[in-house]
C-alpha positions as CSV (number, residue, x, y, z in Angstrom):
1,X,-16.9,5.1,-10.5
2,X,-16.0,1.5,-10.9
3,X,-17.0,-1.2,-9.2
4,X,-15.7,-4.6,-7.8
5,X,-18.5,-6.7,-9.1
6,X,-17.0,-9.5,-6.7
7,X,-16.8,-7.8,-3.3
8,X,-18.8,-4.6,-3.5
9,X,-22.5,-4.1,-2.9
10,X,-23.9,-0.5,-3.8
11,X,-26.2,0.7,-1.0
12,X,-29.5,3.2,-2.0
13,X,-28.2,6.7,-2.1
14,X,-24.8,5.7,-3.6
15,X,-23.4,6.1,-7.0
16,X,-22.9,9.4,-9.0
17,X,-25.5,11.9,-8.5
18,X,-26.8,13.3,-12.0
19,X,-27.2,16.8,-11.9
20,X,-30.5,18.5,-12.1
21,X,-31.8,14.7,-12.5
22,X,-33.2,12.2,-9.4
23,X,-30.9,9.5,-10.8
24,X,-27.8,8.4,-9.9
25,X,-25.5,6.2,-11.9
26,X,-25.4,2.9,-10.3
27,X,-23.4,0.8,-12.4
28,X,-21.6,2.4,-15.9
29,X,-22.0,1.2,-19.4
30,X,-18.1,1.2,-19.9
31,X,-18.3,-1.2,-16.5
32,X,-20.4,-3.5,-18.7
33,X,-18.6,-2.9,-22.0
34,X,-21.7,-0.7,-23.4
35,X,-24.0,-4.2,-23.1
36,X,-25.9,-1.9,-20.1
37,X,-26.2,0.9,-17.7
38,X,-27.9,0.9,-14.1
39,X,-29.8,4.1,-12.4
40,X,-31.5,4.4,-9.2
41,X,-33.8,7.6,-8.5
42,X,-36.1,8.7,-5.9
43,X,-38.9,10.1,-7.5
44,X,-40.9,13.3,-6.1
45,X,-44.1,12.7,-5.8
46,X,-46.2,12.9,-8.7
47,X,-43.4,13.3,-11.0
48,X,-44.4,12.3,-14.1
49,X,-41.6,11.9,-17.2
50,X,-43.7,12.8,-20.5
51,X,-44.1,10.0,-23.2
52,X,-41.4,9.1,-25.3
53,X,-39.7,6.5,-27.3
54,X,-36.1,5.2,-26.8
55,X,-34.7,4.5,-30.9
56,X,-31.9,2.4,-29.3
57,X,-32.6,0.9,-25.9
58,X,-34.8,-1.7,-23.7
59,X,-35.7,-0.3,-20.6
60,X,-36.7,-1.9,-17.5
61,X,-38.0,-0.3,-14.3
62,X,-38.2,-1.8,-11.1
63,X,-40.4,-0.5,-8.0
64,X,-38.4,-0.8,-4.7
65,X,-40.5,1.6,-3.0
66,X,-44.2,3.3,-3.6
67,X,-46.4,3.7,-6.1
68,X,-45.4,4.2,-9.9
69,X,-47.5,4.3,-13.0
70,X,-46.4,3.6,-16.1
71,X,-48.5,3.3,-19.9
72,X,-46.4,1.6,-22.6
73,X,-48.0,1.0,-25.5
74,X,-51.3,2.8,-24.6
75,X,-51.6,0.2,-21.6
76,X,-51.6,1.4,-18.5
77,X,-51.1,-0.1,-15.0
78,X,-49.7,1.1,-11.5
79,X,-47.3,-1.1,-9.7
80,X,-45.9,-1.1,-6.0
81,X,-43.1,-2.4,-4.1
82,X,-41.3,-5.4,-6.9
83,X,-43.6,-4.0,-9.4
84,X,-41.5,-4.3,-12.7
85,X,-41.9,-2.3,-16.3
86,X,-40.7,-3.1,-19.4
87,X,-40.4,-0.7,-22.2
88,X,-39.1,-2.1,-25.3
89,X,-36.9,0.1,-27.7
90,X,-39.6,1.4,-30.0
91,X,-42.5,1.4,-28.0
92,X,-44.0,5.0,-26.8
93,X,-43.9,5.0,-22.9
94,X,-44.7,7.5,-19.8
95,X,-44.0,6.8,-16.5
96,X,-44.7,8.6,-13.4
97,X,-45.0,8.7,-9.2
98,X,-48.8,7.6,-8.3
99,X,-48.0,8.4,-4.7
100,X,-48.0,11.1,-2.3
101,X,-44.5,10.2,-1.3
102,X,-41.1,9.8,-3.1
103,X,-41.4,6.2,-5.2
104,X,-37.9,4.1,-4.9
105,X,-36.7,3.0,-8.7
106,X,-33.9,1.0,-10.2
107,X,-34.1,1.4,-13.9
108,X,-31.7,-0.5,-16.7
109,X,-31.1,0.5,-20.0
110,X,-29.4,-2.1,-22.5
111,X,-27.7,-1.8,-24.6
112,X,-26.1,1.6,-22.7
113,X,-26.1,5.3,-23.8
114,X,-29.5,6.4,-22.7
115,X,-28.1,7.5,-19.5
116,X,-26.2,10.4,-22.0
117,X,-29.9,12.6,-22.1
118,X,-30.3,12.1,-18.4
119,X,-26.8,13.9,-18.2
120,X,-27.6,16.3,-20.5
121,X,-30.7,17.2,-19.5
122,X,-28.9,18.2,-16.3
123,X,-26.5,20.3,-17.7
124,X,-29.1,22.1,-20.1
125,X,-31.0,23.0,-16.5
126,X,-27.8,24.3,-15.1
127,X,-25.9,24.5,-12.0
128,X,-28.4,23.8,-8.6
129,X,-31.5,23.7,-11.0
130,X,-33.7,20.7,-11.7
131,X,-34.2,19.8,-15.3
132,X,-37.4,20.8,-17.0
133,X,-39.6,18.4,-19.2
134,X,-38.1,20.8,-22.1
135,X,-34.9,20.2,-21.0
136,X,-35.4,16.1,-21.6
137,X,-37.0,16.7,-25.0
138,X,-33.8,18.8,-26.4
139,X,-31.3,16.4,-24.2
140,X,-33.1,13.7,-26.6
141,X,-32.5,15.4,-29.5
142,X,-28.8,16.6,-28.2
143,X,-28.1,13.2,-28.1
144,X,-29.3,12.1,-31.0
145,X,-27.6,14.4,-33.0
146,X,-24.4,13.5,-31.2
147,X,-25.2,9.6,-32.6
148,X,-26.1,10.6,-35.9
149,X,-22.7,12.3,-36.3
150,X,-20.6,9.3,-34.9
């Protein structure tokens, strides 16, 4: 989906759902050339995405709505509405809904291509199904091996 980065504004709720996934793609990496991708998820309530290390990619996280913990680096803290994480490629991270309601999140990735294990995490869960913790480990590793081979 591209966008008119002049005229249009994307509203919460629009962009292209990721299947299985909470996110949807905001703004594409081939809109900004690869330099960085843009997701937007409402999280279930105490979601939590297991610990893990992006090889290539920063990532920021930014709290529009509720309650989201996060530990990077074996820190951890729990942010609100504007509340804003920082992951750095390389450093181990978890992240997860501290609330009793959905949490609101915009999360960039730069350069782009980490977006690729949220899509195939969704396809490895399958049509109408929601992907699995197991499904994001071997979507990582999917991925990877796709890089490796490039």
């Amino acid at each position: 989906m591209a966008h008119d980065a002049v005229t249009e504004m994307v509203g919460w709720g629009q962009g292209e759902c990721i299947a299985g996934t909470p996110f949807r793609h905001v703004v594409t990496g081939p809109e900004t050339e690869g330099r960085l991708v843009v997701l937007a998820a409402d999280m279930p309530p105490h979601l939590v995405v297991n610990e893990h290390v992006h090889d290539h990619e920063d990532q920021v996280t930014i709290v529009i709505e509720g309650r989201v913990g996060c530990r990077v680096a074996g820190v951890e803290q729990v942010g609100g509405p504007g509340g804003v994480l920082f992951a750095p490629k390389g450093a181990s991270h978890q992240v997860w809904n501290a609330g009793d309601g959905f949490a609101r999140v915009v999360e960039l990735y730069t350069p782009a291509g980490f977006e690729q294990v949220f899509f195939a995490a969704g396809a490895r869960a399958g049509a109408g199904a929601t992907a699995t913790s197991a499904d994001y480990k071997n979507a990582r590793g999917d991925v990877s091996s796709r890089d490796s081979a490039d």
